[in-house]
C-alpha positions as CSV (number, residue, x, y, z in Angstrom):
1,X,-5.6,-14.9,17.4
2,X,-6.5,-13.8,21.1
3,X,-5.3,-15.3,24.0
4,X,-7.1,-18.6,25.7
5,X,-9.7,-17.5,27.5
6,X,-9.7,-18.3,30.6
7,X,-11.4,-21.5,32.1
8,X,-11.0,-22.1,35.9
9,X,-11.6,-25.9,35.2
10,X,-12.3,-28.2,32.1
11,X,-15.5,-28.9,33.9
12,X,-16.2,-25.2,32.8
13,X,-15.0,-25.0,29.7
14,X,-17.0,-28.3,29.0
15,X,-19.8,-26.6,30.1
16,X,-19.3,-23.6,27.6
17,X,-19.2,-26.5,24.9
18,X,-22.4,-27.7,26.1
19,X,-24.5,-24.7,26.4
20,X,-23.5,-23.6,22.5
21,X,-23.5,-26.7,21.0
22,X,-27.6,-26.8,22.7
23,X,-28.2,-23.5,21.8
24,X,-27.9,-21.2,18.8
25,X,-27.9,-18.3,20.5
26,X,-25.2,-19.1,22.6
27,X,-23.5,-20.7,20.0
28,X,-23.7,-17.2,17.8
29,X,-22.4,-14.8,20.7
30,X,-19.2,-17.3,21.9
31,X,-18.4,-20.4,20.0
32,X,-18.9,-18.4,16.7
33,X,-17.3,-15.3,18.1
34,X,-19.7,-12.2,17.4
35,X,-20.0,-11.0,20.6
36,X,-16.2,-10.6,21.1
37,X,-16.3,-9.3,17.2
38,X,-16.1,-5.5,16.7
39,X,-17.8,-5.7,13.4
40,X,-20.5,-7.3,15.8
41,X,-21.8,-3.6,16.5
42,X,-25.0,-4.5,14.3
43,X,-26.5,-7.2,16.6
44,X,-29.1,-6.3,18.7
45,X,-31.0,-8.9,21.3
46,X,-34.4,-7.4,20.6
47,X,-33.9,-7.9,17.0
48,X,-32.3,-11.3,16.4
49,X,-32.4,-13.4,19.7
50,X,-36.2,-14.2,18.7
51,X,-35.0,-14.8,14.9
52,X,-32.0,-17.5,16.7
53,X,-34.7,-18.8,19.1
54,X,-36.8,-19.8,16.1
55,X,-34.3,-21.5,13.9
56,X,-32.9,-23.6,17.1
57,X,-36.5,-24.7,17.5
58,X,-37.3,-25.5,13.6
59,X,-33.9,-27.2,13.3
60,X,-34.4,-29.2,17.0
61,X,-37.5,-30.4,15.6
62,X,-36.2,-31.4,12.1
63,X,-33.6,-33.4,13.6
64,X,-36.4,-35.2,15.4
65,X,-39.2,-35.4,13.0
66,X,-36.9,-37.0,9.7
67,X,-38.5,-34.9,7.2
68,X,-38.4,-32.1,5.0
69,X,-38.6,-28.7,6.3
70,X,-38.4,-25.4,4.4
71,X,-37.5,-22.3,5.5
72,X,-37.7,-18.8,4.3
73,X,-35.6,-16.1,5.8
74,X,-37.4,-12.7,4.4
75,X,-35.2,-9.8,5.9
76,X,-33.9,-6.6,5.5
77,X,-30.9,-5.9,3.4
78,X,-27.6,-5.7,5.2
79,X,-29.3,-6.8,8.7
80,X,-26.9,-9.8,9.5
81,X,-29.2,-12.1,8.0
82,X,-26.2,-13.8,6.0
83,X,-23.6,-14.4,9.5
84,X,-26.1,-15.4,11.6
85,X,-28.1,-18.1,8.5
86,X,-25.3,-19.0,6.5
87,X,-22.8,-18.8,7.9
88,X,-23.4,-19.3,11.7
89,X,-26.4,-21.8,11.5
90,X,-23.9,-24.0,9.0
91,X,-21.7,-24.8,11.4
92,X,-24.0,-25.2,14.1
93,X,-25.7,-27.8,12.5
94,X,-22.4,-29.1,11.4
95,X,-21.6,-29.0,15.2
96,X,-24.9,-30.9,16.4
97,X,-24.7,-33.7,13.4
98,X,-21.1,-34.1,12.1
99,X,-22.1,-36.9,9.2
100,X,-24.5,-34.5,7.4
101,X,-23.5,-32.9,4.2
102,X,-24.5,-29.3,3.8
103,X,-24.3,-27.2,0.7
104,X,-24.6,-23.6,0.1
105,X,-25.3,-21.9,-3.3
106,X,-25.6,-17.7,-3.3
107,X,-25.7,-15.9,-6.9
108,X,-22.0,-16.9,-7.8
109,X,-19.7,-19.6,-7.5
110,X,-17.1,-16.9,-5.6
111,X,-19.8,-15.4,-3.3
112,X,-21.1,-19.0,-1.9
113,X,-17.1,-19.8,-1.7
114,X,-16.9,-16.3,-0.2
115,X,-19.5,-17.8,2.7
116,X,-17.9,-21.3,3.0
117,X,-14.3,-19.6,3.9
118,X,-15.4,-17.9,6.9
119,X,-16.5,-21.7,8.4
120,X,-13.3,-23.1,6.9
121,X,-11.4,-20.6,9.3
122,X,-13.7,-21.2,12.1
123,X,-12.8,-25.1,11.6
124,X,-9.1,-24.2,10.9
125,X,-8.8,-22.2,14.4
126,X,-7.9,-18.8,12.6
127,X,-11.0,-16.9,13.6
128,X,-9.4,-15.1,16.4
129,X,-12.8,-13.5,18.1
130,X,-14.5,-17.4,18.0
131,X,-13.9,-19.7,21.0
132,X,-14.7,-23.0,18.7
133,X,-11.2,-24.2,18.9
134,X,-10.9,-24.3,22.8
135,X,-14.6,-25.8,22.8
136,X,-14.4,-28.1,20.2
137,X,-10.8,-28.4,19.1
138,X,-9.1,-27.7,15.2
139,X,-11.6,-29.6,12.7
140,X,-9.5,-28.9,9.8
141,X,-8.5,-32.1,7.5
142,X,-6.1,-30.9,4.9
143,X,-6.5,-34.1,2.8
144,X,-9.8,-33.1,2.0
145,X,-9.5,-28.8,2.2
146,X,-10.5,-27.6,-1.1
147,X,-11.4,-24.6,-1.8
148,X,-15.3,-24.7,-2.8
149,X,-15.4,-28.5,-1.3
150,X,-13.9,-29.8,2.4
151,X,-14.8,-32.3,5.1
152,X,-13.7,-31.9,8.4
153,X,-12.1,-34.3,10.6
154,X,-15.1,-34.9,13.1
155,X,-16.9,-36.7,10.5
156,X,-17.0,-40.8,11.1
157,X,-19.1,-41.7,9.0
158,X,-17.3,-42.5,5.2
159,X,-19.9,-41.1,2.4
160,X,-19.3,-39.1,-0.9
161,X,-20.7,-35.7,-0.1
162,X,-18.1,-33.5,1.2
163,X,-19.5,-31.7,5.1
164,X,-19.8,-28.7,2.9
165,X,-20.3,-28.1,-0.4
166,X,-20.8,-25.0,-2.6
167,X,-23.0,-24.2,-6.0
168,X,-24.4,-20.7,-7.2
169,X,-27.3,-20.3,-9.9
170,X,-24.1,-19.2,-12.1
171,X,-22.9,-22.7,-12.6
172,X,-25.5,-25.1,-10.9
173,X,-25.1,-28.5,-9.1
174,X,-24.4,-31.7,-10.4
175,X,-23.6,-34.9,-7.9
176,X,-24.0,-35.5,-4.5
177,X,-27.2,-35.3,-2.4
178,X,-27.0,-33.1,0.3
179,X,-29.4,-32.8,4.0
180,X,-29.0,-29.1,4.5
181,X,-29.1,-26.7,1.7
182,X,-28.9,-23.1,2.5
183,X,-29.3,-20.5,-0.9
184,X,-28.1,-17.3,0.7
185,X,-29.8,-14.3,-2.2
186,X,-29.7,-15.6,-5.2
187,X,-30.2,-12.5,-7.1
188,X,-28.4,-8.9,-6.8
189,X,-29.1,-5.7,-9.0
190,X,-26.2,-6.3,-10.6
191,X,-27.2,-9.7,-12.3
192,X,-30.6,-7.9,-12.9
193,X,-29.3,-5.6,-15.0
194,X,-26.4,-7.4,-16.5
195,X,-29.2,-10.3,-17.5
196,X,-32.7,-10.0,-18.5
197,X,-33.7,-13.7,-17.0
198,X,-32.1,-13.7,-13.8
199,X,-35.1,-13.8,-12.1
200,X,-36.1,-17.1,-14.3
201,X,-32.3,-18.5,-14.0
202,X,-32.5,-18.4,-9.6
203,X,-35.8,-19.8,-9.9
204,X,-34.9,-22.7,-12.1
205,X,-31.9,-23.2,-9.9
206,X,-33.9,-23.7,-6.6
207,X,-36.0,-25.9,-8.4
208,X,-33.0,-28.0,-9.4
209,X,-31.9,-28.5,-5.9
210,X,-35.1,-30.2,-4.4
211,X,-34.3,-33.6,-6.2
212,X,-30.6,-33.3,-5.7
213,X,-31.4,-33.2,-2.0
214,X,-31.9,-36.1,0.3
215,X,-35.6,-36.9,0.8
216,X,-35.3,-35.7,4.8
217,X,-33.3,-32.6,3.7
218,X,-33.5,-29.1,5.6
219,X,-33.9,-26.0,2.4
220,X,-33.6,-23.0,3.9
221,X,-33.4,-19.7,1.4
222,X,-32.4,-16.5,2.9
223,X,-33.2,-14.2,0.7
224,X,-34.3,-10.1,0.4
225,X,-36.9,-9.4,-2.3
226,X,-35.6,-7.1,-5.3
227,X,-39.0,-7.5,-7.7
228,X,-42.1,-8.8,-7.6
229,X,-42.2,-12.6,-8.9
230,X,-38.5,-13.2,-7.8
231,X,-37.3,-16.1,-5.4
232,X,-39.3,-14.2,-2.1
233,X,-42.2,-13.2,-3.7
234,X,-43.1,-15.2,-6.9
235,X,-41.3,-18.9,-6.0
236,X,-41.9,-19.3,-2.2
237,X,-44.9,-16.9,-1.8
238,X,-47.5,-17.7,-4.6
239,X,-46.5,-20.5,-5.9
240,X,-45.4,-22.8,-3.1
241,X,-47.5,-21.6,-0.3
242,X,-46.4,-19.8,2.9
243,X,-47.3,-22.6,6.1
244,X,-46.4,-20.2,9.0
245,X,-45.1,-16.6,9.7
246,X,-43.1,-15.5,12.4
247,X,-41.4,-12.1,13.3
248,X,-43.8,-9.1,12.1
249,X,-47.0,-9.7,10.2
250,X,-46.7,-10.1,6.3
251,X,-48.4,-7.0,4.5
252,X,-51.6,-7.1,3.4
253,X,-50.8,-7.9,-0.2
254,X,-49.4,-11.2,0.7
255,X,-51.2,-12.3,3.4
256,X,-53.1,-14.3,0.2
257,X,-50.3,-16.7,0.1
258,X,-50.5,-17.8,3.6
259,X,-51.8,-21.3,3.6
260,X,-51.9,-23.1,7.1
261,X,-52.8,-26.5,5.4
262,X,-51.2,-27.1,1.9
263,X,-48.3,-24.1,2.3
264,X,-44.6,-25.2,1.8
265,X,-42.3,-22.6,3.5
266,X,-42.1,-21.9,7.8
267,X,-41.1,-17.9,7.0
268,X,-39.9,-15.3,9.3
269,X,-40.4,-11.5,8.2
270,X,-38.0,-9.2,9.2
271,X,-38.1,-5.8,7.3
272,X,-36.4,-2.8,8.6
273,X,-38.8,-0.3,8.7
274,X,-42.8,0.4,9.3
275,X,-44.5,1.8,6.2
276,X,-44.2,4.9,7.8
277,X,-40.5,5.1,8.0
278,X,-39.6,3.9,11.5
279,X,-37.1,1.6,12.4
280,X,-37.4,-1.9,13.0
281,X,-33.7,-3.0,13.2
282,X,-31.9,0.3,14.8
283,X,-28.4,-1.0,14.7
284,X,-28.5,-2.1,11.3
285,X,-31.3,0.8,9.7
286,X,-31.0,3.3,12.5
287,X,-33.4,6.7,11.2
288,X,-31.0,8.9,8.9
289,X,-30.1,6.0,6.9
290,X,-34.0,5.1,5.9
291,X,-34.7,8.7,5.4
292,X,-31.6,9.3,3.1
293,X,-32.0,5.4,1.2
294,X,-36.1,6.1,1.1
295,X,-35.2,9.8,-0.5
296,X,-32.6,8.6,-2.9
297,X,-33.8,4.8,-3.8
298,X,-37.5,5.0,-3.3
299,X,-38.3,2.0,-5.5
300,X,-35.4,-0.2,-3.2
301,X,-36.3,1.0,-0.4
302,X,-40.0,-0.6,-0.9
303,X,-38.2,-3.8,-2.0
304,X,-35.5,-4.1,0.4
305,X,-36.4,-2.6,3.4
306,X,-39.9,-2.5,3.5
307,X,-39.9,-6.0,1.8
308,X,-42.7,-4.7,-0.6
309,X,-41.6,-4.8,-4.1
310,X,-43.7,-2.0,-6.1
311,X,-45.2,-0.1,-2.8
312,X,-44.4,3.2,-1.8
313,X,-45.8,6.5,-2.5
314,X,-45.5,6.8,-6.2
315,X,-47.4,3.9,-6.9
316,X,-50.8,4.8,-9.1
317,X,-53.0,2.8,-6.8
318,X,-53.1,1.1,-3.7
319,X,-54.6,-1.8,-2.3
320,X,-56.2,0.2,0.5
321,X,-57.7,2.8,-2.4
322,X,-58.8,-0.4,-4.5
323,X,-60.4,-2.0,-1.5
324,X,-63.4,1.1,-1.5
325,X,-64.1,0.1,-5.0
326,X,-65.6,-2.8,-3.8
327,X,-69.6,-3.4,-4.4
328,X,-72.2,-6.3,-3.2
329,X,-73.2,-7.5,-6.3
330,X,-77.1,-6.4,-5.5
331,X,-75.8,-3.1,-6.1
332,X,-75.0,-3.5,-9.7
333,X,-77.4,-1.7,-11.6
334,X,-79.5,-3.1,-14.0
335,X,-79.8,-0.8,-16.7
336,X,-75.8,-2.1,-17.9
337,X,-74.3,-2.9,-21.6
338,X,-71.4,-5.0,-21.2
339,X,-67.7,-6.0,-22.8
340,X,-65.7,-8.5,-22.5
341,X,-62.3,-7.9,-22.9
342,X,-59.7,-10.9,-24.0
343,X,-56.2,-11.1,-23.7
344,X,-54.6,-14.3,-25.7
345,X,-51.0,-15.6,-24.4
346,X,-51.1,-18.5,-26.3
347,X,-50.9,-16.4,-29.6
348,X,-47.6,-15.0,-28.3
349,X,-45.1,-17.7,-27.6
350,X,-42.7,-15.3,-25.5
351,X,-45.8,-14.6,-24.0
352,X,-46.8,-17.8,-23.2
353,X,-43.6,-19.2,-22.2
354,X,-43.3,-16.7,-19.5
355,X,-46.1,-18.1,-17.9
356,X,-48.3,-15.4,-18.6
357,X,-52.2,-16.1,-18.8
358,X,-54.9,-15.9,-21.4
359,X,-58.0,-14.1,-19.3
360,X,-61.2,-13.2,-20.5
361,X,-63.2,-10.2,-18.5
362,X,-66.9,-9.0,-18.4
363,X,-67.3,-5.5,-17.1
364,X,-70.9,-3.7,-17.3
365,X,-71.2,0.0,-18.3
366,X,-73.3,2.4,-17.1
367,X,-75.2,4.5,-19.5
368,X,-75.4,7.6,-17.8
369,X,-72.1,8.3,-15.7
370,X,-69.3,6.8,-17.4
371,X,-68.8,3.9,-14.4
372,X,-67.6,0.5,-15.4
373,X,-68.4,-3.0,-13.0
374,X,-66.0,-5.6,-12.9
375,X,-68.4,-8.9,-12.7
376,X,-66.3,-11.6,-13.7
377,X,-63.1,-12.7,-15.2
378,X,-61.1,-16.2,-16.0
379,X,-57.6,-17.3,-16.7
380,X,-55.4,-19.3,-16.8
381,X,-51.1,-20.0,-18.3
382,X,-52.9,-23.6,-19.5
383,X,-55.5,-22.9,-22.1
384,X,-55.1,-23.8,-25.7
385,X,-57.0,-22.2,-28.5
386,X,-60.1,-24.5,-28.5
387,X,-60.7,-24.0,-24.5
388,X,-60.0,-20.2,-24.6
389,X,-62.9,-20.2,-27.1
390,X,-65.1,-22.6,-25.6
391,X,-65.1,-20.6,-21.8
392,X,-65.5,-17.2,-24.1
393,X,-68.5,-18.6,-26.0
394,X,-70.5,-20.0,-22.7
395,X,-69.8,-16.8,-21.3
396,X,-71.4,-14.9,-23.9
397,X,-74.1,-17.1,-24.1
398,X,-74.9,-17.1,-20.1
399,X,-74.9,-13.0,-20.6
400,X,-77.4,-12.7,-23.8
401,X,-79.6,-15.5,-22.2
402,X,-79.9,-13.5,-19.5
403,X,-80.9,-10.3,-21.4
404,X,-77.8,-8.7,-21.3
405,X,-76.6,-6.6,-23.9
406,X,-73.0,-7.3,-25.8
407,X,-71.8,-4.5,-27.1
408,X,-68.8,-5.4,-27.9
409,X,-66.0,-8.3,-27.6
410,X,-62.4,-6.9,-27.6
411,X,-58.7,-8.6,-28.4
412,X,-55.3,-7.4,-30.1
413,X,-54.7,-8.2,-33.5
414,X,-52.9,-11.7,-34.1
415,X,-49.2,-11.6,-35.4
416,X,-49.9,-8.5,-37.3
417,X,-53.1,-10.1,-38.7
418,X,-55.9,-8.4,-39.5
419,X,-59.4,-10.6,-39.1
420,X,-57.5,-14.3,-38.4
421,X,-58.4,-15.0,-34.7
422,X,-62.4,-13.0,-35.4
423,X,-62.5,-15.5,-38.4
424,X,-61.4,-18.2,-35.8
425,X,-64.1,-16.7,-33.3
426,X,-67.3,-16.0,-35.8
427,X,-67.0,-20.3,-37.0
428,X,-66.7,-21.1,-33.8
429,X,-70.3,-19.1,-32.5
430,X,-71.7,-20.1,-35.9
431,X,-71.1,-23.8,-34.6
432,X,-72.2,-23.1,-30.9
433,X,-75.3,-21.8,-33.2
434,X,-75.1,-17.7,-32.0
435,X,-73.7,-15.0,-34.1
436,X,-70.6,-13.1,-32.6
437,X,-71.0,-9.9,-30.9
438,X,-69.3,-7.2,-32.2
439,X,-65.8,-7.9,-32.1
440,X,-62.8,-5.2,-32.1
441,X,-58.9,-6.0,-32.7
442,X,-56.1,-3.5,-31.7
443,X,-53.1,-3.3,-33.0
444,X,-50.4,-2.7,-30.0
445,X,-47.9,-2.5,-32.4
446,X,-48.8,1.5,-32.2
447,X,-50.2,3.5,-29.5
448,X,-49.1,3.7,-25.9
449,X,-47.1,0.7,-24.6
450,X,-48.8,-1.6,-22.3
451,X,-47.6,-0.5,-19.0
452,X,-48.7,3.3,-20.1
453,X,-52.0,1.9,-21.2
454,X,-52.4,0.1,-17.5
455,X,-51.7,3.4,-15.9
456,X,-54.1,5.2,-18.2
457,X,-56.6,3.1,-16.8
458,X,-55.3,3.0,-12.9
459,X,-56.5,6.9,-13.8
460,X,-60.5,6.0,-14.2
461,X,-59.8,3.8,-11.3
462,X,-59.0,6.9,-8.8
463,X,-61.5,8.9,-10.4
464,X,-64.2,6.9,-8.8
465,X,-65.3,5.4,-11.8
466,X,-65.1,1.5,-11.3
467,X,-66.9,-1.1,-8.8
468,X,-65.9,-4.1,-8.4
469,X,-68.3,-6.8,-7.3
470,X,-66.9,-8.3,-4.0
471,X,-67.5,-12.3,-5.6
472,X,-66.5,-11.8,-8.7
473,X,-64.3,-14.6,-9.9
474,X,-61.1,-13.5,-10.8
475,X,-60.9,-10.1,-8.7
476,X,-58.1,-11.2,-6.8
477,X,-55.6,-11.5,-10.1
478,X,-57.0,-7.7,-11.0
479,X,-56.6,-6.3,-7.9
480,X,-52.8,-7.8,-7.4
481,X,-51.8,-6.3,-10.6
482,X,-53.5,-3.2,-10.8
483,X,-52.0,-2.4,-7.3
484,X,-48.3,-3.5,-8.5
485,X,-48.1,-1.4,-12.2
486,X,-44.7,-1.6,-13.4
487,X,-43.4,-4.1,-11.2
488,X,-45.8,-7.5,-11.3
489,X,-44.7,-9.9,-12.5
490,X,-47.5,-10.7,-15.0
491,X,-49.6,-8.1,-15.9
492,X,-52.2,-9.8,-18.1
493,X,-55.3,-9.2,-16.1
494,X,-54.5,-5.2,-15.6
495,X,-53.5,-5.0,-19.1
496,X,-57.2,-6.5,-20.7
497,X,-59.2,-4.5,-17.7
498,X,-57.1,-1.7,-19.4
499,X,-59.6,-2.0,-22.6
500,X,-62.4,-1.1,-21.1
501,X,-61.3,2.4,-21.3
502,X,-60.2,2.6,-24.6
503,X,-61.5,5.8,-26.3
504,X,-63.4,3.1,-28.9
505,X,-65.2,1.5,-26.0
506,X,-65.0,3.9,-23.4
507,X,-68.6,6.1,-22.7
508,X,-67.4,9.3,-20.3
509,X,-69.7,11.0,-18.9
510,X,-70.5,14.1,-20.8
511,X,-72.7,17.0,-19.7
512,X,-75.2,18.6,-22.4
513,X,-74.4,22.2,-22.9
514,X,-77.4,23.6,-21.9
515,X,-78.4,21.8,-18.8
516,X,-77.4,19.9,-15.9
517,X,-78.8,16.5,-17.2
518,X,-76.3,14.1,-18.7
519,X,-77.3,13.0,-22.4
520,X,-79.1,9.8,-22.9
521,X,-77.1,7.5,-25.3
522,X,-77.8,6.9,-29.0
523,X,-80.0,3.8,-29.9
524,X,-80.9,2.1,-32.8
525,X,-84.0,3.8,-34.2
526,X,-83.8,6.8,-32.4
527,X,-84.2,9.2,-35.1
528,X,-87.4,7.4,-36.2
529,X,-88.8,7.2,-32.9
530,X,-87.6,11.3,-32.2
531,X,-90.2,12.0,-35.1
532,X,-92.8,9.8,-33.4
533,X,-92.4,12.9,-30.8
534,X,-90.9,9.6,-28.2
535,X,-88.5,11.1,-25.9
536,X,-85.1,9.4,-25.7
537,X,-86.0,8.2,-21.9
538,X,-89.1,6.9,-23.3
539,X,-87.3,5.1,-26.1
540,X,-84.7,3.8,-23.5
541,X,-87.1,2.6,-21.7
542,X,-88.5,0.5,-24.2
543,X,-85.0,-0.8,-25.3
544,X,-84.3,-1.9,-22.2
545,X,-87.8,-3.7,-21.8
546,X,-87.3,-5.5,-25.3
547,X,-83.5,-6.6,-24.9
548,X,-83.1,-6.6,-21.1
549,X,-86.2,-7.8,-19.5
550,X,-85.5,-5.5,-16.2
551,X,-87.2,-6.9,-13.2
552,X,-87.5,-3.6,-12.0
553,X,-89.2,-0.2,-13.4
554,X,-86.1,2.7,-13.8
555,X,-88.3,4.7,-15.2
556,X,-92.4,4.8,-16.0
557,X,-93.8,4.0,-19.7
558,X,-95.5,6.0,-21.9
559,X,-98.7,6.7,-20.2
């Protein structure tokens, strides 16, 4: 331990107790110890002063307001994140309300433990950089020092929850009902690899906590992202809602998920670099370290620096690239066939249980150049059988009303089953009183595997050969998953977009041998019409008058 230091007068020492116990800051560099701490090298004012500022606010006003508050700490790997949230904040608020119950839960039971010792030695006097003992005396109460459960003696207030508590997504939480919960990264590559669900497992965990906790509780998760659809990016971003962001703005990609009205979590976003490589937290990620982690771990170095699961520059599309695909549907031309390409969860029940979606897309084709239009698509994790079919048959029905041509209905092949779900399908138009379009199963069973078949497709896509009307429902989903192959979380809506380029759909554009005009396609009665001495544009022509009903003149009649 290091000697007293030195006070000229309890009037100021007292007033050392007073400025850290009102603010965080304070609180961090002298009652807590870092800025006497060696290992305190990594703090840096610029960096984490406005990060302390914030949380002092958010927890002054939740001590005021008696309600809920979440908070999301999105940082950097390895920035401090855990001393100055978990650790420090703990025992601040400890400090400021000494009858409140906190708990903290990280990935194991001997990691949150691992967090709950180093304010179990700041209590006990035995952190010997920390001036909490000559501000605040020894809080230590050995009839109650456990090792994952202890109340110190400041408490007056008699209740069953311990002044801190610990859990892990490893063995849960049963009993008590804590105010402050703090979940310090609930997942690590090591528990990603060792078990397939982890992902699932901290999910479910966090979930678990909410009614455990008291109904005026403070949740904060501090947290870096490892994939997309984790705690960061799947629980707190898309489902629950982001209400405000502090610190640097949120990529582009998730700025979706911010929702000033109905969003859950106050976040602050701390990565460690620009996209461009340059550091944003020099003490912790100074320059050689980001160019040696970004050369080395390019896939974790999107993920935990950058705090962009699945960006980088190996990625087969971008958002920005995807964003130029985009068309005012007035533009579409008029002349299109179209597909509409299905892909069933609820026929899969591992499928389906994930919480992947059944989604049904309509994408035009042109004749002539081999481009494809996204016009609309639908989905949801929530359909049965009888309402997938139902939203499939009013689409086709809105489409050939409209004199659009089907030209073909696509879906993979049921259980190994041949013919059982377009059985299912013709009964079902025969009922609605329509016949079925053509209708085409494929058996993924062989061929490439899905995420190949995605990236097959991402090809066309950065070719130039797909538009994407601007107010098409359903664009968001595509655009999300087709800018995150390989690491989305659910990948139905790239993987039935994917379709539309299969070689049995699929018209490229072909040049004739001979000249520098692209063929015409093939219609019914062509040959007939040929030894009328009708040209195939004339014959087109005609098609497109009988089935489409243009409003506009492509090309002239025969005079």
């Amino acid at each position: 331990m290091t000697d007293l230091p030195y006070w000229d007068s309890d009037t100021e020492r007292e007033l050392y107790a007073d400025a850290c116990r009102k603010n965080f800051w304070n609180f961090l560099l002298y009652a807590f110890g870092v800025a006497l701490n060696p290992e305190g090298a990594w703090l840096d004012p610029s960096v984490h002063k406005p990060l302390c500022d914030w949380l002092d606010k958010i927890i002054k006003e939740w001590e005021l307001s008696q309600e809920q508050e979440f908070i999301l700490i999105d940082a950097v790997r390895d920035s401090g994140k855990t001393v100055i949230v978990t650790k420090a904040l703990t025992a601040w608020i400890q400090l400021r309300n000494p009858d409140m119950s906190s708990l903290i839960s990280s990935v194991t039971n001997d990691k949150s433990v691992e967090f709950a010792e180093v304010i179990k030695k700041l209590w006990e006097g035995k952190d010997g950089y920390a001036y909490w003992p000559w501000l605040y005396n020894i809080w230590e109460d050995p009839e109650t020092w456990t090792k994952s459960r202890f109340t110190h003696r400041a408490r007056k207030v008699n209740i069953s929850e311990a002044s801190i508590e610990t859990c892990s997504v490893e063995t849960g939480k049963t009993g008590g009902h804590p105010r402050h919960v703090v979940v310090d990264d609930p997942i690590t590559l090591e528990k990603l690899r060792e078990a397939g669900n982890w992902i699932m497992l901290s999910r479910k965990h966090i979930a678990s906590l909410y009614p455990v906790a008291k109904k005026n509780a403070l949740f904060i998760i501090c947290a870096t992202p490892y994939e997309d659809g984790d705690v960061v990016t799947g629980l707190c971003m898309r489902e629950d809602g982001i209400k405000e962001v502090i610190g640097h703005p949120l990529p582009k990609e998730y700025q979706r998920y911010v929702d000033l009205e109905n969003g859950r979590w106050k976040m602050y976003h701390m990565p460690g670099a620009t996209d461009e490589g340059k550091p944003l937290v020099p003490t912790c990620w100074p320059q050689g370290r980001i160019d040696y982690f970004k050369k080395k771990h390019l896939p974790l170095f999107a993920s935990q620096v950058l705090l962009r699961p699945g960006s980088g520059e190996k990625v087969p599309l971008t958002l920005e690239q995807i964003e130029g695909y985009r068309i005012k549907r007035k533009d579409v031309p008029a002349n299109l066939t179209y597909t509409i390409h299905c892909d069933t969860a609820f026929k899969n029940k591992k499928s389906a249980n994930s919480g992947d979606e059944s989604v049904i897309e309509v994408w035009g084709h042109h004749p002539d150049n081999g481009d494809v239009y996204f016009m609309e698509g639908h989905g949801s994790n929530a359909w049965r059988p009888e309402e997938f079919t139902d939203i499939l048959i009013s689409l086709a029905q809105r489409y050939i009303s409209n004199r659009r041509r089907i030209r073909w209905i696509t879906d993979e092949i049921v259980a190994g089953k041949e013919g059982v779900w377009e059985t299912h399908l013709r009964s079902c138009f025969s009922n609605a009183g329509m016949w079925l379009p053509p209708y085409k199963e494929f058996d993924r069973r062989t061929g490439p595997r899905k995420e190949q078949r995605i990236r097959i497709a991402a090809a066309y896509w950065v070719d130039g050969h797909v538009y994407l009307c601007e107010d098409a429902p359903g664009l968001d989903n595509l655009i999300w998953q087709m800018a995150r192959i390989g690491v989305s979380e659910h990948d139905d809506w790239a993987d039935a977009g994917a379709d539309v380029f299969h070689p049995e759909i699929y018209r490229p554009f072909h040049h004739n041998i001979d000249t520098d005009q692209p063929p015409s396609p093939r219609r019914p009665g062509d040959d007939r019409l040929k030894d009328g001495g009708v040209s195939d544009d004339q014959a087109r022509w005609y098609y497109d008058q009988r089935y489409h009903d243009l409003p506009h003149r492509a090309r002239e009649p025969i005079r």
